[in-house]
C-alpha positions in Angstrom: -12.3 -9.7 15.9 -12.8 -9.8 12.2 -15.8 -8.0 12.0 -13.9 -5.0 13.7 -10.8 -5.4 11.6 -13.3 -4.9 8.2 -14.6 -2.1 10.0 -11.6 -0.9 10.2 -10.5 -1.1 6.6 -14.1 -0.2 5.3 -13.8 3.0 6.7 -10.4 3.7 6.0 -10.7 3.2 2.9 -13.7 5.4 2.2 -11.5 8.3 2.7 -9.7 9.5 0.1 -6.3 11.2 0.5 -7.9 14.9 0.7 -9.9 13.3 3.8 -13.1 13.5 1.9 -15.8 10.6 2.5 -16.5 8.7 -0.7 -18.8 5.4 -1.6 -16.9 2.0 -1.9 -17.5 -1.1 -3.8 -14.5 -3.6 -4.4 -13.7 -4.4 -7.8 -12.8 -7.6 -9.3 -9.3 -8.2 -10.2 -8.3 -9.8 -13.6 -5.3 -12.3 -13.6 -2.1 -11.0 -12.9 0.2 -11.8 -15.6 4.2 -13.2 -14.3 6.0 -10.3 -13.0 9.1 -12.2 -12.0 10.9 -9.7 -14.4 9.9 -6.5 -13.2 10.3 -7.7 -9.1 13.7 -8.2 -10.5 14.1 -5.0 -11.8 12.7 -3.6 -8.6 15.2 -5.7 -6.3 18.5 -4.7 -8.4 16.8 -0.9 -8.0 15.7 -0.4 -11.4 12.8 1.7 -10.2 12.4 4.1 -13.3 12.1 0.7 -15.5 9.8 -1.1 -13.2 7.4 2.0 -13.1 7.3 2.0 -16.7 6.7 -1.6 -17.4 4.0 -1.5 -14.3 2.5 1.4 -15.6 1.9 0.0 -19.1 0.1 -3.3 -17.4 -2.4 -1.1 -16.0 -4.3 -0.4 -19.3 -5.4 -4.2 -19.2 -4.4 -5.8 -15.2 -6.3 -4.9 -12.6 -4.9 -6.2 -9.8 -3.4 -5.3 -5.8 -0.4 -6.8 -6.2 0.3 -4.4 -9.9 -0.9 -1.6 -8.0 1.0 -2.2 -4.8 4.8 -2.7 -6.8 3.7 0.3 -8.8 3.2 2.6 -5.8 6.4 1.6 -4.4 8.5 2.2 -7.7 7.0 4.9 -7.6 7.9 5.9 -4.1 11.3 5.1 -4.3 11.8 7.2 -7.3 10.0 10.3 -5.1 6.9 10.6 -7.2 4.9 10.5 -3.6 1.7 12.0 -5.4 1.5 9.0 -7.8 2.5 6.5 -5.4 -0.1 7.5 -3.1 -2.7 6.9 -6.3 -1.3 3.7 -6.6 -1.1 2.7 -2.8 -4.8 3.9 -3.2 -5.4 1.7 -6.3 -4.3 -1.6 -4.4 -6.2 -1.4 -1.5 -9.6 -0.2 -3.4 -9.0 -3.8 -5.0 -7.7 -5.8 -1.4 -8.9 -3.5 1.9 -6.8 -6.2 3.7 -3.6 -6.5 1.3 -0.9 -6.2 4.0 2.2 -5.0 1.7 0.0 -2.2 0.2 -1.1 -1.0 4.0 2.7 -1.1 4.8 3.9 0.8 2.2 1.1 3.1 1.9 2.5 3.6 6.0 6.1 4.1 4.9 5.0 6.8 2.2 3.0 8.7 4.9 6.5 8.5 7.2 8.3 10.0 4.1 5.7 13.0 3.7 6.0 13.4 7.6 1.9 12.2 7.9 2.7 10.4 10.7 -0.7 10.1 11.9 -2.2 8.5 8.9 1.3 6.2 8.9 -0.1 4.9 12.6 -3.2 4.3 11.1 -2.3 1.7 8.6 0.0 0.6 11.8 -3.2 -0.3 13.6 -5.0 -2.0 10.6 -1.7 -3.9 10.5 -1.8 -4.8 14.0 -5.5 -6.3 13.8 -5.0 -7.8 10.4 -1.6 -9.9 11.6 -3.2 -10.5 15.1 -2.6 -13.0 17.0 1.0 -14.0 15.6 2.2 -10.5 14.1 3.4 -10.2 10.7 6.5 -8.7 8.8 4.5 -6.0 7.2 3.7 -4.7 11.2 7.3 -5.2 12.0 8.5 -3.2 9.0 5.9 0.0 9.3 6.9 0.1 13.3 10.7 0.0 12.2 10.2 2.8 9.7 8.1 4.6 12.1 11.0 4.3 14.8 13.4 5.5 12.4 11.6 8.7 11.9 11.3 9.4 15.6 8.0 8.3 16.3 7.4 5.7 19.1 3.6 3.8 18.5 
């Protein structure tokens, strides 16, 4: 099962969000510095700050988890194009990092790519199997809410 499910993310993400092939190699990350400051400025809704404060680690941090709060910041301020980069960014560094697949999902819901959103559903689905995982849970919910039944 876990050689299928890193199939599965392998070849996801060799395609880029114009649906062209490309080669991968996963980086290393460098240490990611405390960011109890900026999740806090994400959780009160502080998006606009958060991105800016994220966006400035980026020149030195390499990291999935940088890259994953960046892309949703950036998301919930509507800047789809550079969330998708970041979404992009996180799981070039972790194929398998479960909050970036699920909000990566919830962006394709809120461009109406639904087909690509049930995509990261089913990487979800293999990745949490056999107990499930809130990340599943959360895609499916925002999947439901736009209609869509997978």
């Amino acid at each position: 099962m876990r050689g299928v499910v890193q199939a599965l993310l392998l070849s996801a993400s060799l395609v880029d969000l114009g649906g062209r092939t490309m080669a991968m190699d996963t980086a290393p990350s460098t240490d990611l510095p405390d960011l109890s400051v900026i999740r806090a400025q994400i959780y009160s809704g502080d998006y606009d700050k958060a991105a800016t404060d994220l966006l400035a680690l980026t020149a030195t941090v390499r990291h999935a988890d940088l890259y994953n709060l960046l892309g949703y910041s950036l998301r919930k301020l509507r800047r789809y194009d550079e969330a998708a980069r970041w979404y992009k960014e996180a799981i070039y560094y972790d194929p398998s990092h479960r909050p970036a697949l699920e909000y990566q999902g919830e962006l394709y819901v809120d461009t109406g790519d639904f087909a690509r959103a049930e995509k990261n559903l089913e990487l979800l689905r293999l990745l949490c199997y056999p107990n499930g995982c809130e990340e599943y849970d959360r895609l499916k919910q925002a999947l439901a809410r736009a209609g869509r039944n997978p």
